[in-house]
Residue, then its C-alpha position, 0 to 999 in steps of 0.5 A: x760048120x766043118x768041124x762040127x763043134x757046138x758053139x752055142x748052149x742048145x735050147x729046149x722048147x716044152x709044150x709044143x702042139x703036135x703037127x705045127x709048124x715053128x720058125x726059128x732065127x739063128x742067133x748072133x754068135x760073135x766071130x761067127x757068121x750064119x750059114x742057115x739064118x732061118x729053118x722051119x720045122x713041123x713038130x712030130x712024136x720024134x725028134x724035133x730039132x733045128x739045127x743051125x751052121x755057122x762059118x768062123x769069120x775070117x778076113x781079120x786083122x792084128x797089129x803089132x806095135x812097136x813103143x818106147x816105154x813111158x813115153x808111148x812114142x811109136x819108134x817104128x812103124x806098127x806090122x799089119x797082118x791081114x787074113x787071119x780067122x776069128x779064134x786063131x792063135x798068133x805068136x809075135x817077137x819083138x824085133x831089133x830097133x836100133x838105138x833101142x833094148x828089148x823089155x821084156x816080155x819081147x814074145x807075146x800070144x794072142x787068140x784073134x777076136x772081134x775087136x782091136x788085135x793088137x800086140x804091143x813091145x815096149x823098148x828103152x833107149x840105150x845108154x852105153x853109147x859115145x861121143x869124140x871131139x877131135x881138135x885138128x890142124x886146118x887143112x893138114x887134119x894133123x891133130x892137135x891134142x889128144x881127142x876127147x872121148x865121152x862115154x855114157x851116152x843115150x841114144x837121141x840126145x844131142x850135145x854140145x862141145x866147145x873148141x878148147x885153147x890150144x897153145x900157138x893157135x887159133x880156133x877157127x870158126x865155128x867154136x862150137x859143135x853140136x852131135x845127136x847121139x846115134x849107134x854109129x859115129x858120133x864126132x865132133x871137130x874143131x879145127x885150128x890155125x897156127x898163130x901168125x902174129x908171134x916175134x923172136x929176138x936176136x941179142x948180141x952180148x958180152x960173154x960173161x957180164x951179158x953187157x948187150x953189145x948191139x941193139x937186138x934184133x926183133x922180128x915180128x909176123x912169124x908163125x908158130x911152130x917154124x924154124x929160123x935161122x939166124x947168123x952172129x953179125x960182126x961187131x966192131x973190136x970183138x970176136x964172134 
């Protein structure tokens, strides 16, 4: 109507009967709604036309969507825009999801219809991701060993590491450590006790010929890592 624009193909009607009345109903036009549905007219020697306006439907939709590509999985929640006139042009980027790339084409135009409007970027997980084990001193947080990195990761996966053997101590429960796969900081930790159930022993010996000159001395329930001090005890007949 405002524009003026002709929408629909003009029909002739031959054979008309001078000075008679006719009636027509405007047709459905998709996306368009009618402002005059009906006119009448009386046939003369001149120009004999009907005319009939329509109005652009407006108050529609378009979604954009935002899936993994393969799976269809919606990896965040879809953009609603409301508001929008039937034949209107709309241009959408995709947008950053974390732990996702971009496929491309990551721009897309649509022209606004009647039906499902829709816009729809397709994402793949990353895969240039990490993981640390740190094996730790309980309570000190002092490490033990150097951590374990592991790079290659995808994003969402989850896995799983065990506590190793560490010489001189003990793993603490749990022993095992599970991690799902994120862009931030993906740690696993173990820790350990030192062992307390070690023993060391003082000989007392002949220089030279080793002969043990005293029975040697065994003390349990040390800890690993400590120092002890020990003193050369007097021997009858012999020199320290």
């Amino acid at each position: 109507q405002e524009t003026g624009d002709e929408i629909r193909s003009a029909v002739t009607y031959n054979n008309q009967v001078f000075d008679s009345e006719v009636t027509e109903e405007a047709p459905d036009v998709e996306g368009y709604t009618k402002v005059n549905p009906e006119e009448t007219i009386t046939i003369t020697t001149g120009t004999n036309e009907i005319i009939f306006y329509y109005e652009k439907v407006d108050g529609l939709t378009y979604t954009v969507e935002y899936l993994e590509k393969d799976t269809n999985k919606e990896i965040s929640l879809p953009k609603v825009v409301d508001e929008k006139v039937y034949g209107d042009e709309v241009t959408e980027n995709a947008i950053d999801i974390d732990g996702y790339v971009k496929v491309e084409p990551t721009s897309e135009t649509i022209t606004i219809g009647m039906n499902e409007n829709v816009i729809k970027f397709y994402y793949t997980k990353r895969t240039d991701l990490s993981y640390t084990v740190y094996y730790k001193e309980l309570k000190t947080e002092k490490e033990l060993k150097v951590a374990k990195v592991v790079n290659g990761q995808t994003y969402g996966t989850k896995v799983t590491e065990s506590a190793v053997e560490i010489e001189g101590y003990n793993k603490v429960e749990p022993t095992s450590g599970e991690v799902e796969i994120t862009t931030g900081e993906n740690e696993i930790t173990f820790y350990y006790t030192a062992r307390t159930d070690l023993s060391y022993t003082v000989y007392y010996k002949e220089q030279g010929t080793e002969k043990e000159l005293k029975v040697s001395k065994v003390v349990n329930g040390q800890t690993y890592g400590t120092k002890v001090t020990e003193e050369a005890v007097e021997i009858e007949g012999y020199n320290k």
